[in-house]
N, C-alpha and C positions, 0 to 999 in steps of 0.2 A: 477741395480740389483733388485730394486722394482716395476719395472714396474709390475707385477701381482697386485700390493696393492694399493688399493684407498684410497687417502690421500687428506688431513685429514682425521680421522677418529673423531666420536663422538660417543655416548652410545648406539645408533641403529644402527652403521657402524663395531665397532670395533671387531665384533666374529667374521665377515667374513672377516676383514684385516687380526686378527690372523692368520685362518686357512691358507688364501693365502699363507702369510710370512713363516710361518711354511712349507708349501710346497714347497718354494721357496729356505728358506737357513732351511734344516732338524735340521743341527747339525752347530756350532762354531767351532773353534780349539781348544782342551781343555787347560784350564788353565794349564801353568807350563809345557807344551810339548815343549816349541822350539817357541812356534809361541799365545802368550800373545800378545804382542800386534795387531797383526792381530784380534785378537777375539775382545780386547778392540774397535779397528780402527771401526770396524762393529755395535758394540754398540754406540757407539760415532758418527756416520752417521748417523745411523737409529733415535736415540736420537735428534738430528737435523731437523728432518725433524715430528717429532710429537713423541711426551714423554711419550705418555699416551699408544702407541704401542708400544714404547721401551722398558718401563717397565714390560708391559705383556709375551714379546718375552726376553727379559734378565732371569724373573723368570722362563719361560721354558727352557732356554737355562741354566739356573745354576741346575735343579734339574735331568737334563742331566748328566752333569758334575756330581753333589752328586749320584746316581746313579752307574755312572762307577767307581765311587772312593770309595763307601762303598761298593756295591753291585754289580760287574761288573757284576756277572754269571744270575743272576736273570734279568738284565736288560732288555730282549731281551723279556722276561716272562710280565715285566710290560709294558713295554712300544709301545703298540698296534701301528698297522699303523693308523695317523690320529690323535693323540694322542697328546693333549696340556695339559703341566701340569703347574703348580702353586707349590709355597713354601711358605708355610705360618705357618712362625716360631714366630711372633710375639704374645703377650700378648697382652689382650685387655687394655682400661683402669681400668679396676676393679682387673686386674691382675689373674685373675682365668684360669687355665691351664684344656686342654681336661683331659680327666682320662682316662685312656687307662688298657682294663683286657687282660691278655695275656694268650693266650694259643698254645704253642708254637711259629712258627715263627711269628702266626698272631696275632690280636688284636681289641680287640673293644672297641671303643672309642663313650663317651659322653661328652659333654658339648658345649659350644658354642664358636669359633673362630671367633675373630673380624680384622677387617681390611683383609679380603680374596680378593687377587686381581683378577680380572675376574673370580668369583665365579661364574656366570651365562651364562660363555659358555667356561671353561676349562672343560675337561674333566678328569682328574688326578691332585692328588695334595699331597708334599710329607707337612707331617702336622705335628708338635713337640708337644708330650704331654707326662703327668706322669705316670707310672707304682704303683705300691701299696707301692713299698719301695720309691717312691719318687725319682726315677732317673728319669732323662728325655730321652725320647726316640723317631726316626723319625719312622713314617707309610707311605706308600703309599696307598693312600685312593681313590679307584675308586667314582667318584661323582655320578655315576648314579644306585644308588642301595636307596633303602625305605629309609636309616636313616640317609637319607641327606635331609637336608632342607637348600636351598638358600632363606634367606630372602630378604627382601628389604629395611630392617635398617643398620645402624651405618655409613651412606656414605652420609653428605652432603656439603662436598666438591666442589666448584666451580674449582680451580683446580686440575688435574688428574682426572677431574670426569667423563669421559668415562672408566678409568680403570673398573669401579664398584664393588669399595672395603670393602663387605659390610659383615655383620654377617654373618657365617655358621652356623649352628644347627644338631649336630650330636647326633643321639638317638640311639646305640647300632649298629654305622656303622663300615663294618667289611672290616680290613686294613691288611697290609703285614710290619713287622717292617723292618726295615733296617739300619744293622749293629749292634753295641753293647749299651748300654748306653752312654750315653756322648758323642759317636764318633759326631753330628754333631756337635758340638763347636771342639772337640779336632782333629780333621784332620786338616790336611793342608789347603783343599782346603777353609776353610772355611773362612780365611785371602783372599784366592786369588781372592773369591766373593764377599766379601767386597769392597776390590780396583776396582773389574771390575762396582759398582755402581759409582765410580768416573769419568769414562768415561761417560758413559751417564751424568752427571751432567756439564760434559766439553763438550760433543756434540752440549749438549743443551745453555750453555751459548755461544758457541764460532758464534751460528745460530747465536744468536740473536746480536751479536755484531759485525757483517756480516752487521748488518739492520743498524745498527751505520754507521761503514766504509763507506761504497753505499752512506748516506746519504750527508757525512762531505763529500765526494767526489765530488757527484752530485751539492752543495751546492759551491763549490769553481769553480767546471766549466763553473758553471753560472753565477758566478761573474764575473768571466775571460771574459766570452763573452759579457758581459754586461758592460765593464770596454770604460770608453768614452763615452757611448751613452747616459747616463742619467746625465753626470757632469755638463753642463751648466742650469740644472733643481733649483729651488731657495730649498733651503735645501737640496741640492745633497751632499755636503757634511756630512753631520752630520749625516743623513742617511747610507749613505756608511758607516761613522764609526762605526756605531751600528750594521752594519751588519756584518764588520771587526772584532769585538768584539765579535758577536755568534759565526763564524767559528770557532776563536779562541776559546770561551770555547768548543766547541764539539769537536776540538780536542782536547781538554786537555783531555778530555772526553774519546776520541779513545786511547791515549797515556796511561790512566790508566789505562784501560782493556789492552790493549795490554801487557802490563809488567804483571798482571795479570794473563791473559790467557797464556802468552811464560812458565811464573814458572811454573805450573799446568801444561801444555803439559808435558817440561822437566821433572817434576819428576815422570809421567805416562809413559814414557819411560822408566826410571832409573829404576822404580819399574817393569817392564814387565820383563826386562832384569836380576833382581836378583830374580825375582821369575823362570824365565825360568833357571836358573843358581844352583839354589838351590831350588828343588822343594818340598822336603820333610823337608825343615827348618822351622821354627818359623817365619811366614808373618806379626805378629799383630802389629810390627811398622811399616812395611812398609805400611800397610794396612791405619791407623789410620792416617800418615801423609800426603798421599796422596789424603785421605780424604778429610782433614783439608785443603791444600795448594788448592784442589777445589773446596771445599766449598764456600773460602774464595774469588775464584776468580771470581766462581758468583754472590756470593751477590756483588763486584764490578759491576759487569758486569750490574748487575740488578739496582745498581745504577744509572751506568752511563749513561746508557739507559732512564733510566727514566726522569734524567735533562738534558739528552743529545738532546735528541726528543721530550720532552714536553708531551702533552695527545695527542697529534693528529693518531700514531700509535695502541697506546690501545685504540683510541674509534673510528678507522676506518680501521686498518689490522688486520683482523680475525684470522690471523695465531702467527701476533707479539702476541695482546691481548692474544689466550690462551699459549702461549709461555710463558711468561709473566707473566700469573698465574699460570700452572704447575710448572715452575722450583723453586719457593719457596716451595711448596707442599711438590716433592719429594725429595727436600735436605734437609726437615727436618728427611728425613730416616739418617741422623744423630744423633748421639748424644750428640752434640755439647759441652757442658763444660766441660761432663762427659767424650766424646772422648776424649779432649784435657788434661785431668785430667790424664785417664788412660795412652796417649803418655809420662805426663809428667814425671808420674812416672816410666815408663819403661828407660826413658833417664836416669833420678836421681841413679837408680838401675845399670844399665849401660850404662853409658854415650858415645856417639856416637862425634868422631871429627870432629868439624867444621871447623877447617882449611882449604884453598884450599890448 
């Protein structure tokens, strides 16, 4: 299904991967229709096969979605044929939010937006900033008008660094608000884009411990063949056992990730399934655990890979190495203690049974 997209992609590659992909698969299944995991399953492949597109094609594929869920009727209005957009909700580190002056539905907005992924060859982007009373509010912000400026700061990032996630500078550029105050945290969909960065995060580790598997495989069938030929050699023995003994830790190796990766599939399932089931419920446990459980199974994954295979893959397969460095990168789009903080207290508040 990607054969239009050249892959890898890297910082001089990846506008014209977008545009392809983007032509290729327009739209997702929307989140909470009947068919979540289908939408996940596609994020989670493509996530496998290079991160740094996945990422860029998720945040078009989720402000799709925000779009038909705030603003279905206007959607047809924004969203032009050819049209790659970006979400770019985060605070920089200084924490200073756009300022946005309204005047009716639209709005104009200044200040600088940091961390903007594929600022330099999206073309739309729906952007979160303050009104005068201090609500927060989303815009849809055409890029290509005077009071946009794409720099070429705040990105030195070795992994995800084809995204090119870098400062925006907006000086009186003029936007289209979308929906009410507050709707983008307070809708639904906004737990169920949360979850759906979990799959890409699972795509991405389950690639790379694919590179494991093949390995600890290839590695036993050569022993098997090799079993006899070299035993009357003078330390044939002792040899052999040290070899017996690597197999064995890289499987232990495969057997961690494995139990790892199964939890994390299994409760990205569970979680498709009760967000398709209850679409206009309350997702942020679901959201935040599912998170968590795989977050947790790539930093495995990243472990086991790393004592599993030694440095010989990160300093001779170009694809494991940036694999390798992306998926630390973009799992810290978590918020790690603070996530688990917030899960824990939602539990505490209402406690969920653990019994089977």
């Amino acid at each position: 299904m990607l054969e239009p997209v050249a892959l890898p992609v890297d910082a001089r590659s990846i506008a014209d991967a977008v545009r392809a992909l983007v032509a290729a698969w327009p739209e997702l299944p929307p989140p909470g229709a009947g068919a979540t995991l289908e939408r996940w399953r596609r994020l989670a492949m493509l996530a496998g096969r290079d991160l740094s597109l996945a990422k860029i094609y998720e945040a078009h594929a989720d402000a799709l979605a925000i779009l038909a869920e705030l603003d279905a009727g206007r959607l047809a209005e924004l969203d032009g044929r050819g049209a790659v957009w970006a979400v770019w909700a985060a605070r920089g580190p200084d924490g200073e939010p756009l300022a946005a002056r309204l005047e009716g539905e639209r709005a104009t907005l200044s200040g600088t937006k940091a961390w903007c992924s594929g600022a330099p060859f999206t073309t739309h982007a729906l952007v979160t900033c303050l009104d005068a009373d201090g609500g927060e509010r989303l815009a849809a912000l055409p890029l290509d008008q005077p009071g946009v400026t794409v720099s070429s700061r705040g990105w030195e990032a070795v992994g995800m660094q084809a995204t090119l996630s870098v400062e925006v500078r907006l000086t009186g550029a003029r936007a289209t608000l979308v929906g009410e105050p507050g709707d983008y945290v307070r809708r639904p969909g906004f737990w169920h884009g949360a979850a759906g960065i979990a799959a890409c995060w699972y795509g991405a580790a389950a690639a790379l411990a694919a590179r494991l598997r093949d390995t600890s495989v290839r590695r036993d069938e050569a022993a098997k063949a090799a079993e006899g030929r070299l035993a009357d050699r003078p330390g044939a023995a002792s040899a052999e056992a040290a070899r017996t003994d690597a197999r064995a830790y890289l499987r232990a190796h495969l057997g961690a990730t494995d139990a790892a990766l199964a939890g994390a599939r299994a409760l990205l399932h569970e979680t498709a399934r009760e967000i398709d089931a209850a679409p206009r419920a309350d997702a942020q446990r679901l959201a935040l655990r599912v998170r968590a459980a795989t977050e947790a199974a790539a930093e495995v994954t990243l472990r086991a890979c790393g004592r599993g295979l030694g440095a010989a893959p990160l300093c001779r397969d170009r694809w494991f190495a940036r694999m390798a460095a992306d998926l630390p990168v973009f799992v810290r789009q978590s918020h790690a203690e603070s996530d688990l903080a917030a899960l824990g207290a939602i539990h505490a508040s209402n406690p969920d049974d653990w019994s089977l």
